[in-house]
KOLBA-477181 format. One line per field, with one value per residue (C-alpha): residue number from 1; x, z, y. Coordinates in nm, 4 decimals. Layout:
// residues N
num = c(NUM:...)
east = c(X:...)
up = c(Z:...)
north = c(Y:...)
END
This chain:
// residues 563
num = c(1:2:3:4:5:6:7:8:9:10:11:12:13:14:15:16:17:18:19:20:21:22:23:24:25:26:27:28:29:30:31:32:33:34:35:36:37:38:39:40:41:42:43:44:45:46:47:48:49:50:51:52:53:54:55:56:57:58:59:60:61:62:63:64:65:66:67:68:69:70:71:72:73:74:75:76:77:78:79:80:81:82:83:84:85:86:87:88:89:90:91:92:93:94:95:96:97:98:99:100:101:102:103:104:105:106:107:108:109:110:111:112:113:114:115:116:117:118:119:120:121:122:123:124:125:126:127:128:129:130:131:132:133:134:135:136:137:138:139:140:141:142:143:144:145:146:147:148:149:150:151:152:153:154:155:156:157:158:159:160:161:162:163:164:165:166:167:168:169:170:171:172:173:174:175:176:177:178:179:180:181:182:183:184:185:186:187:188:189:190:191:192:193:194:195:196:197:198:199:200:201:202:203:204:205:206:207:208:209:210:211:212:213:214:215:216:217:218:219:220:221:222:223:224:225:226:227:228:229:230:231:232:233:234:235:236:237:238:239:240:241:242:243:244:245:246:247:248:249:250:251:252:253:254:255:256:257:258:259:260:261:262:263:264:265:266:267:268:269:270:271:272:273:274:275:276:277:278:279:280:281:282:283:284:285:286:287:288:289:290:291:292:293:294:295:296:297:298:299:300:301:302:303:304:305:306:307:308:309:310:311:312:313:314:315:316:317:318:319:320:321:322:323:324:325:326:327:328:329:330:331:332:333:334:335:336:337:338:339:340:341:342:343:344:345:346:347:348:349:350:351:352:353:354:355:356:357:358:359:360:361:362:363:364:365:366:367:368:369:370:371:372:373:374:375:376:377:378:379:380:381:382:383:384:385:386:387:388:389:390:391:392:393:394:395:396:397:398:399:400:401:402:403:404:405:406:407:408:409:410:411:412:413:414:415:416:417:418:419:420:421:422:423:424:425:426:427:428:429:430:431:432:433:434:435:436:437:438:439:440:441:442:443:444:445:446:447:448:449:450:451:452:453:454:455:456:457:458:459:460:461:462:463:464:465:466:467:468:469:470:471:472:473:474:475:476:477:478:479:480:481:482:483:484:485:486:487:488:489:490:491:492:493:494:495:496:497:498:499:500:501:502:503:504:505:506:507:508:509:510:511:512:513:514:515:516:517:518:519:520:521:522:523:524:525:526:527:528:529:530:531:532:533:534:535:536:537:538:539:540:541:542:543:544:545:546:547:548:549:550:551:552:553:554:555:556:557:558:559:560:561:562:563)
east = c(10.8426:11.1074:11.3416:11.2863:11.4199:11.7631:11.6849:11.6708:11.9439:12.1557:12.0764:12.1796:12.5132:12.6120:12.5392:12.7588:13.0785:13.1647:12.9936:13.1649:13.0079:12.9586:12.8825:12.6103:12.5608:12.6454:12.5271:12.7196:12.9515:12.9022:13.0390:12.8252:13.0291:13.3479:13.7053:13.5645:13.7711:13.8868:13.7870:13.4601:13.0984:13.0891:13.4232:13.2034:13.0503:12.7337:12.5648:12.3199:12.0765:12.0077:11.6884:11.4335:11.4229:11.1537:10.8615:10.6527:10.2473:10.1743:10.3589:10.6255:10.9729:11.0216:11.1104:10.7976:10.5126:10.7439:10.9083:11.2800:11.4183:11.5433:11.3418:11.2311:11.4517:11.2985:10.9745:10.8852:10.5405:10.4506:10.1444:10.0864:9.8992:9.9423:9.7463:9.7931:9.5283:9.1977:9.3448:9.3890:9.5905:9.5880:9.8578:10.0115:10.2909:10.4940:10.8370:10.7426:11.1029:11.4287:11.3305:10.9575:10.7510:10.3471:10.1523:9.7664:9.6261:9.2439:9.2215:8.9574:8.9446:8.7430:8.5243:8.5839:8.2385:8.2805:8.1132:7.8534:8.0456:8.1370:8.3949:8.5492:8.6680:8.9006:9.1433:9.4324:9.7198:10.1044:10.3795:10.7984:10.9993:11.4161:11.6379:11.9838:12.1137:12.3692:12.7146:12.9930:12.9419:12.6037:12.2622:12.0215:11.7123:11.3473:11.0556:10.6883:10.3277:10.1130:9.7278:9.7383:9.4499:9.2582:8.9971:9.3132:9.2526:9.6583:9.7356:10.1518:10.4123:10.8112:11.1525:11.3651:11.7432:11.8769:12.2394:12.3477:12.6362:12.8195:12.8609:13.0580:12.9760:12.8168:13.0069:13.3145:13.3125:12.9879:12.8443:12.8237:12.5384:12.3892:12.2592:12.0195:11.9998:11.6869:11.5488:11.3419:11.0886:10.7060:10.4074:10.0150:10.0132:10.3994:10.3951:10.0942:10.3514:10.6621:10.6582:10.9318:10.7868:10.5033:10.5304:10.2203:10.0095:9.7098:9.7032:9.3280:9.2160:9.0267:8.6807:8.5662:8.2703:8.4237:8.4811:8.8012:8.9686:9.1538:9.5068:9.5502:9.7317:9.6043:9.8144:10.1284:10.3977:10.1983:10.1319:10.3803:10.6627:10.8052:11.0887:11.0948:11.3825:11.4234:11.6664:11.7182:11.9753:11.9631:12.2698:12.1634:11.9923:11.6878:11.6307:11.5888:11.5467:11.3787:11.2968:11.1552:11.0302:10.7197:10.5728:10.2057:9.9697:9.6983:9.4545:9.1331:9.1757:9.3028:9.1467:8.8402:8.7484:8.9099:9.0312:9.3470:9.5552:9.8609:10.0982:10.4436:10.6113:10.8005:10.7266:10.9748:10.9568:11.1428:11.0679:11.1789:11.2803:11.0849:11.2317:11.2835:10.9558:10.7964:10.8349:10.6913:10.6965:10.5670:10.5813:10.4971:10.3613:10.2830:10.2975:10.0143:9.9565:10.0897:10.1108:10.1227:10.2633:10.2888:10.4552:10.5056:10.7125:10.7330:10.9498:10.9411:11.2960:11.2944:10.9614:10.8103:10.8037:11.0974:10.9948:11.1841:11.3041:11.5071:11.7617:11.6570:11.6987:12.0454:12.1260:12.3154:12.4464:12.3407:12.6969:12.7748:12.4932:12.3561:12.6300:12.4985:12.2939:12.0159:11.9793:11.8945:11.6168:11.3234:11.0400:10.9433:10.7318:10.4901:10.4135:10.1508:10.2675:10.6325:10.4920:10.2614:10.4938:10.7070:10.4048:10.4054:10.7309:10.7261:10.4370:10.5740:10.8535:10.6851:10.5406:10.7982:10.8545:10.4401:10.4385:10.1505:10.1032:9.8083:9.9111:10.2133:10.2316:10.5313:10.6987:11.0189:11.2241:11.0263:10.7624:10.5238:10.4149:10.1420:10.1711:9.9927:10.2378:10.0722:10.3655:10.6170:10.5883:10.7756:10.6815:10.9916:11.1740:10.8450:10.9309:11.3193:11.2092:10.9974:11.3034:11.5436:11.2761:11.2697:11.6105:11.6302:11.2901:11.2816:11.4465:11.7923:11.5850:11.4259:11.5784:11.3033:11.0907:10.7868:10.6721:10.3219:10.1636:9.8138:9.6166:9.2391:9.2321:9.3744:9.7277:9.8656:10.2739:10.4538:10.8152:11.0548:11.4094:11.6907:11.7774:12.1612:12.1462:12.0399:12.2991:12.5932:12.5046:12.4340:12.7270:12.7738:12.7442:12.5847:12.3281:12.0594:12.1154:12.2252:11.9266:11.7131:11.8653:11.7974:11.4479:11.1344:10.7871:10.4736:10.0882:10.0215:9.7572:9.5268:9.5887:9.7409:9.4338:9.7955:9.8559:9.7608:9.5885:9.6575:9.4169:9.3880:9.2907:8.9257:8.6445:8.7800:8.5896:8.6858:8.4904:8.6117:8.4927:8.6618:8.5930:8.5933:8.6708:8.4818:8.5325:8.4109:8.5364:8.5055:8.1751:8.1783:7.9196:8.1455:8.4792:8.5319:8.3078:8.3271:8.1331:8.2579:8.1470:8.1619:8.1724:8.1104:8.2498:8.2272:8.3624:8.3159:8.5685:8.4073:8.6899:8.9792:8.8116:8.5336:8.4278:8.0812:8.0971:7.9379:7.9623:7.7192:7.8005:7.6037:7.7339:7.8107:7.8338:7.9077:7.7844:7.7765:7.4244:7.4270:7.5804:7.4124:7.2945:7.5214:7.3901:7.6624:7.5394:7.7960:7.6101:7.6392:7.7932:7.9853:7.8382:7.5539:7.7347:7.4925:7.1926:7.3581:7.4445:7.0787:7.0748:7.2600:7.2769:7.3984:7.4668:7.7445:7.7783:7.6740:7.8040:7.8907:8.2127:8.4034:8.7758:8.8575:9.1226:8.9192:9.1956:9.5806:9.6835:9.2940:9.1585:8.7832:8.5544:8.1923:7.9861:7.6456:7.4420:7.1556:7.0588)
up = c(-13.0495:-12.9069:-12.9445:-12.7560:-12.4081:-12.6294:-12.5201:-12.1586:-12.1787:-12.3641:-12.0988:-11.7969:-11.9939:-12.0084:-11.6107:-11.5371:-11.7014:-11.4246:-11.1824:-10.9736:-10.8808:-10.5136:-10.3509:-10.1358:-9.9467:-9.5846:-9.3082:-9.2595:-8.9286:-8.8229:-8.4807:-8.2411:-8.2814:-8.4772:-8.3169:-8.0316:-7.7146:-7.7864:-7.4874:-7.4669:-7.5405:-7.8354:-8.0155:-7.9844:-8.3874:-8.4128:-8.7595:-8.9480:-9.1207:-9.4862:-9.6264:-9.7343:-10.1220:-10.2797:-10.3948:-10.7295:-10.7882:-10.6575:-10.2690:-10.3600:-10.4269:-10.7711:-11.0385:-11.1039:-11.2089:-11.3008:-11.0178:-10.8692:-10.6872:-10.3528:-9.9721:-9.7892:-9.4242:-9.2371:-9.0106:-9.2458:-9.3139:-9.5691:-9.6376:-9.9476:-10.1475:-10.5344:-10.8171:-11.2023:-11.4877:-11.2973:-11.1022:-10.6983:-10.5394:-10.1639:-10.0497:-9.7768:-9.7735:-9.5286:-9.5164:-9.4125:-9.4029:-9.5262:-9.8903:-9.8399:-9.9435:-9.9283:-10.0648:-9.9836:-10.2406:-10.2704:-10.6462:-10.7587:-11.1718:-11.2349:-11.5537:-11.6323:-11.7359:-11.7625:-11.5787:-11.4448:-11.2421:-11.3392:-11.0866:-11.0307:-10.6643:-10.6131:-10.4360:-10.4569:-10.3594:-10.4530:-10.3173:-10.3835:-10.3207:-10.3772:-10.5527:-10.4568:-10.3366:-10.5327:-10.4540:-10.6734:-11.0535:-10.9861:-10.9318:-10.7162:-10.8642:-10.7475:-10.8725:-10.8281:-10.8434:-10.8946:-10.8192:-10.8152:-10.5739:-10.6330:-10.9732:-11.1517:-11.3046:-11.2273:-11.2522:-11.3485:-11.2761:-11.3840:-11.2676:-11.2041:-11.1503:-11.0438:-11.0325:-10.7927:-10.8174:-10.6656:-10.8817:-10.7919:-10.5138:-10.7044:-10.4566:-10.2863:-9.9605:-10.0785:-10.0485:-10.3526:-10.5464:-10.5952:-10.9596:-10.9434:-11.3316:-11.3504:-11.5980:-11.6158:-11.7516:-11.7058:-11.8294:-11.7784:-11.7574:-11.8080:-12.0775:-12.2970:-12.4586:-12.6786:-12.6161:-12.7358:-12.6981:-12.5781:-12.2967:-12.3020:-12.5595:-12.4908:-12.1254:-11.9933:-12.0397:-11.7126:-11.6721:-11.4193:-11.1631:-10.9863:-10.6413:-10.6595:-10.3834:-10.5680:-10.6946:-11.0745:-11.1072:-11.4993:-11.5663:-11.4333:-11.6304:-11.9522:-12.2772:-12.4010:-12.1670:-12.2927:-12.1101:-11.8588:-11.6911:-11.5218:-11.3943:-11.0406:-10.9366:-10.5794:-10.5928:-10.2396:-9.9218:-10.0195:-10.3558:-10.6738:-11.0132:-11.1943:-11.5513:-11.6676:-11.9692:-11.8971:-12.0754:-11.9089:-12.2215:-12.0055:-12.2427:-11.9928:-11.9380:-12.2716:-12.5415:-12.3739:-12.2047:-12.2330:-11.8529:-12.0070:-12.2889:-12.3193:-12.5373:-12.4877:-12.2597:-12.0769:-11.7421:-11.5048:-11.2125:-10.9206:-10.5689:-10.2271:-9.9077:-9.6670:-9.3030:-9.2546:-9.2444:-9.5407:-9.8963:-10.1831:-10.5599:-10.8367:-11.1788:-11.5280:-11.7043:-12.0295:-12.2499:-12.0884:-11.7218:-11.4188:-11.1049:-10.7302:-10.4464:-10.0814:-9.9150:-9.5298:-9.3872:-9.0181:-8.8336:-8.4960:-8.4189:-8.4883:-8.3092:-8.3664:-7.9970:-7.8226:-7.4624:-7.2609:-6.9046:-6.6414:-6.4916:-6.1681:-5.8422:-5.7419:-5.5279:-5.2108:-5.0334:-4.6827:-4.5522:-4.6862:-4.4426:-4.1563:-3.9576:-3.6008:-3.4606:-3.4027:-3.7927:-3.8242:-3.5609:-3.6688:-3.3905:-3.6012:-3.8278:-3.5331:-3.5345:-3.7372:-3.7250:-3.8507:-4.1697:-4.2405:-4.3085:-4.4711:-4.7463:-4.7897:-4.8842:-5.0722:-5.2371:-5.3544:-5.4759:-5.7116:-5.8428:-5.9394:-6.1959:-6.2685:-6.0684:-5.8121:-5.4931:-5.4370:-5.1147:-4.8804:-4.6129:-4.3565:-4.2198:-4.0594:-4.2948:-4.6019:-4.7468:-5.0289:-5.2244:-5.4848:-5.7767:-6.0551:-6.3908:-6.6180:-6.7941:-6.8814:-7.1731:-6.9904:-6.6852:-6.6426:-6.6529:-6.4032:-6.1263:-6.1581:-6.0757:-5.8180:-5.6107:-5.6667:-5.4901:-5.1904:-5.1490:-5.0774:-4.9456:-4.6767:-4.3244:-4.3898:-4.1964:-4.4921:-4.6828:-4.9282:-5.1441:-5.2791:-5.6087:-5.7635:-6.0417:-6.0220:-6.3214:-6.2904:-5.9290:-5.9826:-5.9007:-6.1926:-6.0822:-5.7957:-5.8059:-5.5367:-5.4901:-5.2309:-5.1754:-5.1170:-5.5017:-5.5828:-5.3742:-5.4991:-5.8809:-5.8523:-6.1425:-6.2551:-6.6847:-6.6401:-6.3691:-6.5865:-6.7135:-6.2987:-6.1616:-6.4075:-6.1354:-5.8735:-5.9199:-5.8179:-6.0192:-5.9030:-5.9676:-5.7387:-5.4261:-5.2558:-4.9988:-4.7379:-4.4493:-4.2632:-4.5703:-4.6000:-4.8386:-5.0165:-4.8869:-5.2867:-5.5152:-5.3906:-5.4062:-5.7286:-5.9547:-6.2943:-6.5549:-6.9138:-7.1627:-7.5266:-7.9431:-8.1272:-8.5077:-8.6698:-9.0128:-9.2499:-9.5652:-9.8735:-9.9965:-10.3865:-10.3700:-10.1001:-10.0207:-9.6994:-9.4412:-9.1182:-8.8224:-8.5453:-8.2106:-7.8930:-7.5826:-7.2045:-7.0279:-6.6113:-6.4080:-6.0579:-5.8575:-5.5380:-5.4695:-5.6208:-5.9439:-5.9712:-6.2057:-6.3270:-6.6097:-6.9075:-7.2344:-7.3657:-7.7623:-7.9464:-8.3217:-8.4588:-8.8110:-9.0485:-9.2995:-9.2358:-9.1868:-9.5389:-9.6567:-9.8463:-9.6711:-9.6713:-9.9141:-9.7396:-9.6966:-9.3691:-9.0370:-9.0238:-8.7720:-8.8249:-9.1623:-9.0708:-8.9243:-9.1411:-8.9568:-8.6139:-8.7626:-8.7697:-8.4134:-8.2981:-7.9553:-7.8142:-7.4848:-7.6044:-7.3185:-6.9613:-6.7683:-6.4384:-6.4315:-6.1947:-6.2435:-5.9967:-5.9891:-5.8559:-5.8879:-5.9085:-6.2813:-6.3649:-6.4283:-6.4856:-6.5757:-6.5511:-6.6806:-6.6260:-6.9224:-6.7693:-7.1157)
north = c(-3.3602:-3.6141:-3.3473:-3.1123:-3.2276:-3.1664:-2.8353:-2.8443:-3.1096:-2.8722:-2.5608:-2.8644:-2.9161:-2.5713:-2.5336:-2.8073:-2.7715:-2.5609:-2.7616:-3.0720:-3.3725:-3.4210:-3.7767:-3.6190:-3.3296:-3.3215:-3.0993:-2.7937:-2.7498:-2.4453:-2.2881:-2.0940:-1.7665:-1.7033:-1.7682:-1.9023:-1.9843:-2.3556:-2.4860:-2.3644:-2.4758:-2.2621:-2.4311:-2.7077:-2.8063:-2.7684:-2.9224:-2.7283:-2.9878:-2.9199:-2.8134:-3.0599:-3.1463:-2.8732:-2.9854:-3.0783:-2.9742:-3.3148:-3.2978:-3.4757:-3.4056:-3.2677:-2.9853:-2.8079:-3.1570:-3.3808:-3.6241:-3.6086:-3.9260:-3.7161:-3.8493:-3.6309:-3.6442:-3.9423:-3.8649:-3.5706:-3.4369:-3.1976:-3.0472:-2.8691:-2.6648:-2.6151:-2.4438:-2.4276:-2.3691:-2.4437:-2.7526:-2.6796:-2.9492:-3.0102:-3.2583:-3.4796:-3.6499:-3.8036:-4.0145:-4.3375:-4.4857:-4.3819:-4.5082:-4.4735:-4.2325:-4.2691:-3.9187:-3.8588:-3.5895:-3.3786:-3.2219:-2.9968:-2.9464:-2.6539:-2.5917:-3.0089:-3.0413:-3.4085:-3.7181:-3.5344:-3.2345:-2.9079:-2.9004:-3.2562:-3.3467:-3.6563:-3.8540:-4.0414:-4.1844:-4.2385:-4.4383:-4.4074:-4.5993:-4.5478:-4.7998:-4.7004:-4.3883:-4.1122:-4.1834:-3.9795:-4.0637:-4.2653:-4.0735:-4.1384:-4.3723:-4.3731:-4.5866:-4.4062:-4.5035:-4.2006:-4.1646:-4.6000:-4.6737:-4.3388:-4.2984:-4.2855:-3.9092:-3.8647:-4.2152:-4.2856:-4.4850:-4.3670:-4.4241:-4.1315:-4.0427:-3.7350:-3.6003:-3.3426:-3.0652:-2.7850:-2.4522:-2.1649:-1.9087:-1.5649:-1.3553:-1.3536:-1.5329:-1.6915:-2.0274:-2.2399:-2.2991:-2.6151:-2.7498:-3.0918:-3.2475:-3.4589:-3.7139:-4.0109:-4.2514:-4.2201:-4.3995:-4.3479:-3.9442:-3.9431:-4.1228:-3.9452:-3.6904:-3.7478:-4.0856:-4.3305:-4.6518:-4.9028:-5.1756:-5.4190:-5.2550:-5.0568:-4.8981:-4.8362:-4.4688:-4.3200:-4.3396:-4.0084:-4.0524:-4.4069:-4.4125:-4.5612:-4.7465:-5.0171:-5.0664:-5.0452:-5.3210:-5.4179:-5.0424:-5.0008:-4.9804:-5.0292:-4.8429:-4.5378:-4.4563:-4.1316:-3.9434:-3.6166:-3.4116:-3.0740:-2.8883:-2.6922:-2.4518:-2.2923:-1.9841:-1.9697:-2.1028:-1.9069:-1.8918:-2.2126:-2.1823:-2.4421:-2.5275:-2.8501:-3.0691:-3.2341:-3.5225:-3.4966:-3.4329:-3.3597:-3.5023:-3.5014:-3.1571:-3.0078:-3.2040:-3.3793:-3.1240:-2.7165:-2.6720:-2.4889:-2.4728:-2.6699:-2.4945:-2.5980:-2.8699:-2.6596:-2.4977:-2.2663:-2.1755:-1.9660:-2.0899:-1.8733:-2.0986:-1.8510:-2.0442:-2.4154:-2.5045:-2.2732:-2.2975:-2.0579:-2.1212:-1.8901:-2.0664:-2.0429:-2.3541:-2.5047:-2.1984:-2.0484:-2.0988:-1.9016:-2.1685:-2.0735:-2.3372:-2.3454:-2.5984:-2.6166:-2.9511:-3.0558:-3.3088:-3.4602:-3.4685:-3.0836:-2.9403:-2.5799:-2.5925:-2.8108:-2.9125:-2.7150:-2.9262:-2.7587:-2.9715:-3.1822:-3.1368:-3.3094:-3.6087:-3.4795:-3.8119:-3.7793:-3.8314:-3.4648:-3.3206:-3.6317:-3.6302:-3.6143:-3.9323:-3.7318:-3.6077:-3.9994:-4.0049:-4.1764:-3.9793:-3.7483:-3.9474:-3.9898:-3.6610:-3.5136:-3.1748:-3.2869:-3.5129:-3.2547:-3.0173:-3.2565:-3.3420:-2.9562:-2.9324:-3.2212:-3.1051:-2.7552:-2.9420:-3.1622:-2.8197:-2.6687:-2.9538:-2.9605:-3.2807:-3.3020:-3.4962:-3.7002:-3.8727:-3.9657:-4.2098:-4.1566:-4.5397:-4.4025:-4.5816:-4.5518:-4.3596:-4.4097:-4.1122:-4.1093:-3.8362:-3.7175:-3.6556:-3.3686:-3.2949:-3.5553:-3.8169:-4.0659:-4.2442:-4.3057:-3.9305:-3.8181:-4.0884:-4.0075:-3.6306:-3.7653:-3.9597:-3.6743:-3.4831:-3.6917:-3.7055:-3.3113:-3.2619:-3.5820:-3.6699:-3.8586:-4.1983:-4.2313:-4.5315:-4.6583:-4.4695:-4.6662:-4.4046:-4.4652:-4.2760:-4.2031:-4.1187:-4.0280:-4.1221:-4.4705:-4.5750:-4.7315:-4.8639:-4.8353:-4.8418:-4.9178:-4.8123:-4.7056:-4.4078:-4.5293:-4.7007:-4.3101:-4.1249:-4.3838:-4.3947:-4.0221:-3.9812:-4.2975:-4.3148:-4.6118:-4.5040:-4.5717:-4.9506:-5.0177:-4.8625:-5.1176:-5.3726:-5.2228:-5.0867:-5.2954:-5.2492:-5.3773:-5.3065:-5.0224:-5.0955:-4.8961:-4.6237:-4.6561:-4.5447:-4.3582:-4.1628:-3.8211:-3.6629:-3.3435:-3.1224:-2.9076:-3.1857:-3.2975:-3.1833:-3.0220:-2.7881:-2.6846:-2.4749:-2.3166:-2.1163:-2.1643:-2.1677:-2.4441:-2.5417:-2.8448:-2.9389:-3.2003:-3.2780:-3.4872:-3.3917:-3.3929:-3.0591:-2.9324:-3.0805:-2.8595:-2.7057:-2.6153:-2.4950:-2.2463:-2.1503:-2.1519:-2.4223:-2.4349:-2.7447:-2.7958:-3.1378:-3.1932:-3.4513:-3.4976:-3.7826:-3.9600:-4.1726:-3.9599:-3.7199:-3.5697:-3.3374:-3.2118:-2.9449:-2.7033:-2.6119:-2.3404:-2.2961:-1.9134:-2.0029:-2.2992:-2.4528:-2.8581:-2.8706:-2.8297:-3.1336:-3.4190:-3.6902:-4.0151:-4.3694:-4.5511:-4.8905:-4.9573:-4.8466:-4.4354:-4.3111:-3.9690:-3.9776:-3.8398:-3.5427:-3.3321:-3.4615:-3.3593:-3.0246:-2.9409:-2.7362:-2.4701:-2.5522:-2.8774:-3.0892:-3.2411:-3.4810:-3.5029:-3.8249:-3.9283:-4.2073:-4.3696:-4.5170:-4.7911:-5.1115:-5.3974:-5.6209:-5.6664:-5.5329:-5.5035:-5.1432:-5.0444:-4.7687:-4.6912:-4.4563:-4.3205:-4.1343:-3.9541:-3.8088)
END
């Protein structure tokens, strides 16, 4: 039985002797159109990231269910779905750090008929970690815990090493192929087949029905370690051929209990790279099993959706337009009629970057302007919009801005700046790291009783009408549920810091009402999600709350419950 992973080593061999060893891959430079002009944007190289390693049956990378050392690109998350022989696999995994790899997994086993189930549910989790990375003649190495603080139904440790390779383009004018040669090391599951020797005696077989939640450490690395490989060749960016040995004897499932049968060690596999972000596999397993995977990957420094921001408005230096004495006149901001329709323009201004005014208060040589920031993650990039906006929308008196975001009614910071440091570091590389010098932040104060208002925030009345999902999961009758319906939510602001507002629900269909009540002995709080499932229409809240600053850098809330 040892002997067969000749075979697949033998097939590997073959693949390679026309295949050169590459220190890693690199991202391809690409061009945005061919020949381009030289000095244009689109001579410019632009670097095409590679794809992602593929994926194993349990979320991680792999052949077809035996590990492969690769990480995943850092910031990944995967979700996946696999499916082989009565076993459904639902997986997350995500790349902690360069070299770290945590995995969260849900199985179902169908037709176990063991410990009490027919169908057994459970969880568990895996950690990889890599030892050293491939350079040209030395492959990369990986060290994995498998199902180690779960029930331990999967439980494994191994250490893998994988090889990569560039074979010859298929066509003319082609892109080469790739060829990754596998093999490793496993004990606990990985070590229940072939195996070719014994670390530390007798490991602990599983024991279904626990709970789990503790690390095995009285198992890993102990018992029979016997060895795995695979092999993977992609001809293309679309397309990967795999074919592995496994050394997974699934005893629980094949002998104990007769989930499947297990008739050879060796499983293929053909997988089809569908976009960036979608995977598919179709396999054939164990001498008797046809597998289906789905594996979908996301990363935050390559969104579905990437935030789209126009460019801001630009500084024009007021010596380029104030030239006569009276452009620097400071009457006009004792006149309501002029500062009102200077807060209008401001106003549509800020819109046009989703900004919106709260208040502005008009001191001849300064101004102070209070603004809401819907759209902008940073603080920082909203108030920058906000001064560039000043500076095209505001008399050329008008030395000092004083910015302060407002966020349910309450100012939170105010800074203050010149609008000369603006108009003079305007294209300066280092604008940012001087304006940090220049800048003053303080805890924002109240209102000035000059400023005035914008007369289309309060009173403000919203109302919406939408669906909503709500699932549970994790019950061993039922691991998922869900409820859908509908809900009707209202808020009144009859001032700045004050809301009242509530949400009608009525459920359309679902089944979580139907879930087993909880034994935990920890106070219940959404476990008992079943017991609030019971009625199809709900007030899901009605409060009234008010958000004030009673102090310098001190912020509170209050809220009323009538019900």
């Amino acid at each position: 039985m040892v002997l067969k992973p000749v075979v697949l080593s033998l097939v590997a061999a073959l693949l390679t002797l026309t295949a050169a060893p590459v220190q890693a891959w690199g991202p391809e430079v690409t061009q945005a159109e061919p020949d381009p002009d030289p000095v244009s944007d689109a001579a410019a190289p632009r670097f095409k990231p590679l794809p992602p390693p593929s994926l194993n049956f349990y979320g991680v990378p792999g052949v077809v269910d035996t590990p492969t050392p690769e990480m995943l690109p850092d910031g990944q998350y995967v979700t996946s779905v696999s499916w082989f022989g009565g076993q459904s696999r639902y997986n997350l995994t995500f790349q902690a750090l360069p070299w770290l790899t945590p995995s969260f997994r849900y199985t179902g086993i169908r037709d176990l008929n063991l410990f009490g189930f027919s169908t057994y549910y459970d969880r568990g989790f895996d950690v990889r970690a890599r030892l050293w990375k491939e350079r040209r003649w030395l492959p990369e190495v990986t060290m994995g815990l498998q199902d180690f603080a779960g029930t331990g139904v999967y439980a494994a440790e191994y250490f893998v090493a994988t090889k990569r390779f560039q074979t010859p383009a298929l066509s003319r004018g082609g892109s080469p192929g790739r060829l990754k040669v596998s093999a490793g090391l496993g004990w606990g599951r990985l070590g229940s087949y072939g195996a070719i020797g014994n670390i530390g005696g007798k490991r602990p077989s599983f024991v279904g029905g626990g709970t789990g939640g503790e690390l095995s450490y009285d198992q890993g690395f102990r018992g029979d370690f016997a060895p795995f490989g695979g092999i993977e060749w992609q001809p293309n960016e679309q397309w990967s051929l795999k074919a592995e040995y496994s050394s997974d004897a699934y005893v629980t499932e094949t002998e104990v209990s007769n989930v499947f049968e297990r008739n050879s060690p060796f499983n293929f596999g053909v997988e089809y790279q569908h976009s960036d972000r979608a995977r598919f596999g179709l396999y054939y397993l164990y001498g008797s099993e046809i597998g289906i995977t789905a594996q979908f990957q996301l990363n935050p420094h390559h969104p579905l959706t990437p935030m789209g921001v126009p460019a801001p408005h630009p500084v024009i230096p007021r010596r380029q337009w104030a030239v006569k004495e009276v452009d620097w006149n400071q009457d006009w901001s004792e006149s309501t009629a002029q500062t009102t329709v200077f807060r209008d323009q401001t106003a549509e201004a800020l819109k046009q970057d989703d900004l919106i005014l709260e208040a502005i208060d008009f001191k001849g040589t300064a101004v102070e302007i209070r603004f809401r920031n819907p759209r902008f993650r940073s603080a920082a990039q909203a108030a920058g919009r906000v001064a560039r906006i000043l500076t095209a929308t505001l008399p050329a008196s008008v030395e000092t801005f004083h910015i302060t975001t407002v966020s349910n009614g309450v100012g939170l910071s105010t800074l203050e700046m010149r609008r000369s440091d603006l108009e003079a570091l305007e294209f300066d590389p280092l604008a940012s790291d001087a304006l940090q010098t220049v800048v003053g932040v303080s805890s924002a104060g109240p209102v000035s009783e000059t400023a005035l208002q914008s007369t289309e925030l309060y009173p403000a009345f919203s109302a919406s009408f939408g669906h909503y999902t709500n699932p549970s999961y994790f019950d061993p009758a039922r691991p998922f549920r869900l409820d859908v319906g509908v809900d009707l939510m209202a808020s009144y602001a009859p001032a700045p810091g004050w809301i009242i507002a509530g949400a009608l629900r009525q459920r359309l269909a679902g089944n979580i009402k139907n879930g087993r009540d909880s034994n935990s002995v920890l106070p219940h709080v959404r476990t008992d999600i079943a017991k609030y499932a019971q009625y199809g229409t709900t007030l899901e809240n009605l409060f009234v709350a008010r958000n004030w600053k009673p102090a310098s850098n001190k912020y509170a809330l209050r809220h009323l419950w009538p019900v």
